[in-house]
N, C-alpha and C positions, 0 to 999 in steps of 0.2 A: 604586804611589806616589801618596799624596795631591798634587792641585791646590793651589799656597801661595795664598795669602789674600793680599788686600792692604787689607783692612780690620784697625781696630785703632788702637789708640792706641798702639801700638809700629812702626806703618808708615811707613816714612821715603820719600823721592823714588830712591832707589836699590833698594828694597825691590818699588817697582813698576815700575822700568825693568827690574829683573831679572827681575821677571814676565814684561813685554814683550817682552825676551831671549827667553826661551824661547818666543814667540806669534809671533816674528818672520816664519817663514815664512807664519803662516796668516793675519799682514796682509797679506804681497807678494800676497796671494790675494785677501784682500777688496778691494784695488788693482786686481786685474784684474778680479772682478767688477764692482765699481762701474763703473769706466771702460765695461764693456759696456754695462750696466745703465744709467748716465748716458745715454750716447749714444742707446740704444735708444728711449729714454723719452723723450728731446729730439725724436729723427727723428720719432714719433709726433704728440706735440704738436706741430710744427711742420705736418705733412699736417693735421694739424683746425684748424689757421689759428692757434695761439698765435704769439708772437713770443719768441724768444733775448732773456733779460735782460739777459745779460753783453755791454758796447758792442763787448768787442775780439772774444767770439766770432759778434756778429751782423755786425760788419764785413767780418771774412775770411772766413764762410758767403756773403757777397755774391760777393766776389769767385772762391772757389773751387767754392761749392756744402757746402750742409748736410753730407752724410756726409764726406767729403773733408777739409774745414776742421774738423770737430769731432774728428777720429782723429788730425789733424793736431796738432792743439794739444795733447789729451789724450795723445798719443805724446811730444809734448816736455816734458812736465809727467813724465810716467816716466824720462826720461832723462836729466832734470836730477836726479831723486830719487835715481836709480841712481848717477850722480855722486857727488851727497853723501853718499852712503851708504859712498861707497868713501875718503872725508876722514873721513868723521866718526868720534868715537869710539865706542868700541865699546857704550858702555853709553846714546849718544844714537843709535843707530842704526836701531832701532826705533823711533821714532818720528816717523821720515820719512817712510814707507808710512802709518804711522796719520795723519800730515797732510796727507797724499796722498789719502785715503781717507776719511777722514771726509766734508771739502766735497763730495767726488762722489757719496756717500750721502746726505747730508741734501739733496742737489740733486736724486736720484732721488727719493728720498721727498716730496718735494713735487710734482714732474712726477707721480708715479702720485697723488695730490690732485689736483691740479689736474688732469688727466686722467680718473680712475675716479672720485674721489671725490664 
């Protein structure tokens, strides 16, 4: 079975949720990568002396401790996702995970810049 395209001048906004549909598991995935991968990448930078951008997650790293406070938060940010996922309709459903997941990817990929780079 060919891959549908969602390029084209015939591609509508339902045309690539339906794509999304069927990718849906393999974002809940990139969700749990990134969540590692974030974290990982933060814990790192944080041992070479960078600082947490985000105010609310360098607040409660104060109070709880870096690894602690960042699983913490990153755990309620999936649970809330999980939530809506279970209201929403079926054809915005997928795109929960993909907005779950994108910020924690382009947050990792600048930690490994600013890190390795």
């Amino acid at each position: 079975m060919a891959a549908p395209t969602v390029t084209g001048p015939g591609t509508t906004l339902s045309d690539f949720l339906a794509v999304l549909a069927e990718r849906e598991r393999t974002l809940w995935v990139a969700v749990a990568v990134t969540f590692v991968l974030d974290i990982t990448l933060t814990a790192h930078g944080l041992t070479l002396g960078f600082e947490e951008a985000n105010p609310v997650a360098r607040a409660t790293m104060l109070v709880f401790g870096p690894l602690p406070a960042m699983v913490a938060l990153k755990s309620v940010v999936v649970g809330i996702a999980v939530a809506f996922t279970r209201i929403a309709p079926p054809a915005g459903r997928p795109l929960i995970p993909l907005a779950v997941a994108t910020p924690w990817a382009l947050a990792s990929a600048s930690n490994f810049v600013l890190i390795f780079g």
